[in-house]
C-alpha positions as semicolon CSV with decimal commas, in nm:
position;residue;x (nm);y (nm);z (nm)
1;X;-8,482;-3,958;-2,860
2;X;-8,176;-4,137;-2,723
3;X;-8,234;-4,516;-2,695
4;X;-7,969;-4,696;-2,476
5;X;-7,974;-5,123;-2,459
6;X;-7,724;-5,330;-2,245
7;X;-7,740;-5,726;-2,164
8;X;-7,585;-5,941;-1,960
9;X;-7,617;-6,309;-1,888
10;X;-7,628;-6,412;-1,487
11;X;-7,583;-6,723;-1,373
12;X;-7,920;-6,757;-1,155
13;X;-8,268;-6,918;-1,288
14;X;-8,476;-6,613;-1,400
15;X;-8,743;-6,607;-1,090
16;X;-8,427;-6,567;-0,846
17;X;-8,332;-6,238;-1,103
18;X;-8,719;-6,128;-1,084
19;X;-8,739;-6,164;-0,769
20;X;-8,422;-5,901;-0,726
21;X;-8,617;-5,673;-0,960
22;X;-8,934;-5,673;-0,800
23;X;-8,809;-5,595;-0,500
24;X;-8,756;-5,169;-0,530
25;X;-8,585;-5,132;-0,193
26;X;-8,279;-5,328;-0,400
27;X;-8,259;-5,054;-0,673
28;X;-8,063;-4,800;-0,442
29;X;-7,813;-5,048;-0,497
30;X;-7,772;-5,063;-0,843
31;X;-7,886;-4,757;-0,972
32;X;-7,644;-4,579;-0,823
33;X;-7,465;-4,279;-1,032
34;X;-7,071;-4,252;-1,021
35;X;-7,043;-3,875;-1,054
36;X;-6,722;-3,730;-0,967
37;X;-6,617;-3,750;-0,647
38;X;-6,894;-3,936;-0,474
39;X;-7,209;-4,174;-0,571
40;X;-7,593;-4,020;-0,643
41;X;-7,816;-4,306;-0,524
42;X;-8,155;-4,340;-0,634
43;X;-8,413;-4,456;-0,384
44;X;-8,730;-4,619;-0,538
45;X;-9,047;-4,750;-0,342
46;X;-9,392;-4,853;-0,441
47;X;-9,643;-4,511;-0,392
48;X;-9,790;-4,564;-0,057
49;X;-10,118;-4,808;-0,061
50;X;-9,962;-4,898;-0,414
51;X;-9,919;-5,290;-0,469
52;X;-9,699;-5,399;-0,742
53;X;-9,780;-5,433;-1,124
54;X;-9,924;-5,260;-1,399
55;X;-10,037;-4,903;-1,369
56;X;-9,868;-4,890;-1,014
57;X;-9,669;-4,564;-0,884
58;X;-9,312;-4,602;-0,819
59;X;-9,124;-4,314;-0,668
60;X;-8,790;-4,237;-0,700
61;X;-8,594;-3,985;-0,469
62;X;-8,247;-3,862;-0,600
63;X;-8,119;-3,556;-0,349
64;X;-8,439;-3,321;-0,376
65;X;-8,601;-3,418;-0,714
66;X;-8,856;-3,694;-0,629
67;X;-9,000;-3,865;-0,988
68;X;-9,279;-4,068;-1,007
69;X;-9,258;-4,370;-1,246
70;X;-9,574;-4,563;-1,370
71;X;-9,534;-4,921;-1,419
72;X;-9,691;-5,022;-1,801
73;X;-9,566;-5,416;-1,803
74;X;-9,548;-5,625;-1,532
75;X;-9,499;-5,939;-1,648
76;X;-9,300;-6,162;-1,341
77;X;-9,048;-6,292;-1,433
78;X;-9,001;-6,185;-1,748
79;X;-9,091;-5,840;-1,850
80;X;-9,089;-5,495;-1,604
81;X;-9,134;-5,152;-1,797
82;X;-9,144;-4,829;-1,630
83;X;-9,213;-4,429;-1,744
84;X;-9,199;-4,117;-1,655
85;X;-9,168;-3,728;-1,687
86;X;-8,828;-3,569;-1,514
87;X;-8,955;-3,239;-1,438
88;X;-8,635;-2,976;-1,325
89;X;-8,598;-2,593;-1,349
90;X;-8,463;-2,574;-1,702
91;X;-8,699;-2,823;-1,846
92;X;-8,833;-3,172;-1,888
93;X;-8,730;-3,565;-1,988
94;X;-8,968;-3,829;-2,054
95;X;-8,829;-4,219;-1,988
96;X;-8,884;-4,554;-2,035
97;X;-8,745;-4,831;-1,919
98;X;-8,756;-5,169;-1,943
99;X;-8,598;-5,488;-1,824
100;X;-8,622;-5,811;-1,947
101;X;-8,526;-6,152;-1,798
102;X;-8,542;-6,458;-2,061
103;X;-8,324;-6,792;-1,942
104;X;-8,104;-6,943;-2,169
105;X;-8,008;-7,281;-2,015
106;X;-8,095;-7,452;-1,706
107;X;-7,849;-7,238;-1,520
108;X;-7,767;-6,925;-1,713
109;X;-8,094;-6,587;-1,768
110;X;-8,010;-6,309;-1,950
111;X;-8,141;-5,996;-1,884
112;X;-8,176;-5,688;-2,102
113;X;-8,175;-5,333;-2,021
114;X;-8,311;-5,053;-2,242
115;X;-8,379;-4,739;-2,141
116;X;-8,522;-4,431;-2,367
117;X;-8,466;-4,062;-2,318
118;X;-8,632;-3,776;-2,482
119;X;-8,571;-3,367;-2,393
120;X;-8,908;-3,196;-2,384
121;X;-8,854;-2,828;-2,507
122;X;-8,610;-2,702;-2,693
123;X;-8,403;-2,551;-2,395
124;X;-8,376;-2,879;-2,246
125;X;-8,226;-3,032;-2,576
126;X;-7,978;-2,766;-2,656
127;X;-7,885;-2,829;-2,290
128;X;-7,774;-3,221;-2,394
129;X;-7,535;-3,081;-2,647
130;X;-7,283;-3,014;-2,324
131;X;-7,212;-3,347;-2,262
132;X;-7,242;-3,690;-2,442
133;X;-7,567;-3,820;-2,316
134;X;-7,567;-4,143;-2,512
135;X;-7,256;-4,274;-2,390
136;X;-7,322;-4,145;-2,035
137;X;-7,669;-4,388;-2,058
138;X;-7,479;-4,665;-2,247
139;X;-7,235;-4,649;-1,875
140;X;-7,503;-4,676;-1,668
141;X;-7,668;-4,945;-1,780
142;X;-7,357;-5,146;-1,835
143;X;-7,293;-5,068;-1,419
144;X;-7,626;-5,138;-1,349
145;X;-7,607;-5,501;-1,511
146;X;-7,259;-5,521;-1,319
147;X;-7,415;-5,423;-0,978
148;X;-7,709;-5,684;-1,035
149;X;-7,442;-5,938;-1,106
150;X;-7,293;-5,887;-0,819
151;X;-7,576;-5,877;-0,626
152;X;-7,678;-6,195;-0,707
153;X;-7,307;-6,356;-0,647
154;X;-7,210;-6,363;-1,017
């Protein structure tokens, strides 16, 4: 399993950063991939007749693989965690995520990012052994934090 953590401290009160969060129509912009020549954007919405919070559907769209993420913690505004099973041709990945928001003064939240990854199948592992998956992970949590920042005028 490849476990990726990033933080960042914002300068907003943590409910202003939750309510960013909570909203999924924002994550197209900041889960956005840089691949090489042009962006892969994610799009995630709440499953249809879903509300918000624990054991809600989330489903994310990315070009023609749709994934559906259940939510395990929702804890506004301090704790959102997320899984799922990536299902392609060649094999499988199971995720986590979560994200949590903690303040730190009056004026200043930090939020943490972790993500884990884990092939299912030994065909889908060997197939991580062509490129650095860690560091790849490590990158996009350190843009997401930077596009969440900037989102919020930091």
């Amino acid at each position: 399993m490849i476990t990726v953590t990033q933080s960042a401290d914002i300068d907003a009160p943590p409910q202003k950063i939750w309510d960013h969060i909570a909203d999924f129509n924002n994550w197209r912009q900041f889960t956005a991939a840089k691949l090489r020549f042009t962006k892969l954007y994610h799009d995630f919405r709440l499953a249809p007749g879903c509300a918000a919070g624990a054991g809600a559907t989330v489903v994310m769209r990315r070009r023609n693989v749709n994934v559906s993420w259940t939510i395990t913690d929702w804890a506004p505004p301090l704790k959102l965690a997320m899984i799922a099973r990536e299902r392609h041709l060649l094999g499988s990945f199971d995720w986590s995520l979560t994200i949590t928001v903690s303040a730190r003064t009056s004026l200043t939240t930090r939020v943490d990012i972790r993500f884990d990854f884990e092939p299912v199948g030994r065909l889908t592992n060997s197939l991580l052994g062509f490129f650095d998956a860690e560091k790849s992970f490590q990158e996009k949590a350190q843009e997401m934090l930077k596009r969440l920042k900037a989102a919020l005028g930091n």
